[in-house]
N, C-alpha and C positions, 0 to 999 in steps of 0.2 A: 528366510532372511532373519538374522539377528537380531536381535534388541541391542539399540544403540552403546547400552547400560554393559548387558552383556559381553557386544563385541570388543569393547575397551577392557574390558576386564581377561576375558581372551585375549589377548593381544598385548597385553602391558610389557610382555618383556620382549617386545622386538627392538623400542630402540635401543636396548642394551647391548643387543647383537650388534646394532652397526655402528662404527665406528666416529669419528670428530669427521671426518671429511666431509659429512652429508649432516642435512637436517630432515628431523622427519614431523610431521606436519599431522596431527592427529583429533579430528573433530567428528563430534557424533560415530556417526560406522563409516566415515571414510578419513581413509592413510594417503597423504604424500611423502615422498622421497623429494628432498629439494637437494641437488650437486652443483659447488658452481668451483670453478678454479681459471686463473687467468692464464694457463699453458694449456695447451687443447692436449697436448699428451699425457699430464696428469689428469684432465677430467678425462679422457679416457681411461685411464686406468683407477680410476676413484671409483667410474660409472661402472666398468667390469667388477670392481671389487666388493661393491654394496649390490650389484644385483644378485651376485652368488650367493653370497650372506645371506639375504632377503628370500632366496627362490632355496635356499637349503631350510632355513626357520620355515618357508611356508612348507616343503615336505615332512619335515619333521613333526608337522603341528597337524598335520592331517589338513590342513588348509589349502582353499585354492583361491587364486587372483581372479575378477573380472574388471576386464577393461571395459570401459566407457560408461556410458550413463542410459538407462531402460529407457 
């Protein structure tokens, strides 16, 4: 596990990567992705669009995602 110090400094240029559609939410060593749009067709395609971004920076960066909480 990271150093919270560390993790952010690793990490600083994700939300570069994604775009005005999303907010990203960055504290200590844990990241949210917040998406909201009032047409369900474009949050779906904002939510497809920032997850690829997102899941391409994390292979790129030799990084991996865990879900949930130990």
């Amino acid at each position: 596990m990271l150093d919270p110090l560390v993790f952010n400094i690793y990490i600083n240029d994700l939300p570069g990567s994604i775009d005005d559609s999303s907010n990203l939410i960055m504290f200590s060593n844990e990241t949210s992705i917040l998406i909201s749009n009032n047409c369900y067709e474009d949050l779906n395609r904002n939510f497809s669009e920032v997850l690829y971004i997102t899941l391409e920076w994390f292979q790129a960066n030799s990084a991996s995602i865990k879900y949930g909480k130990n």
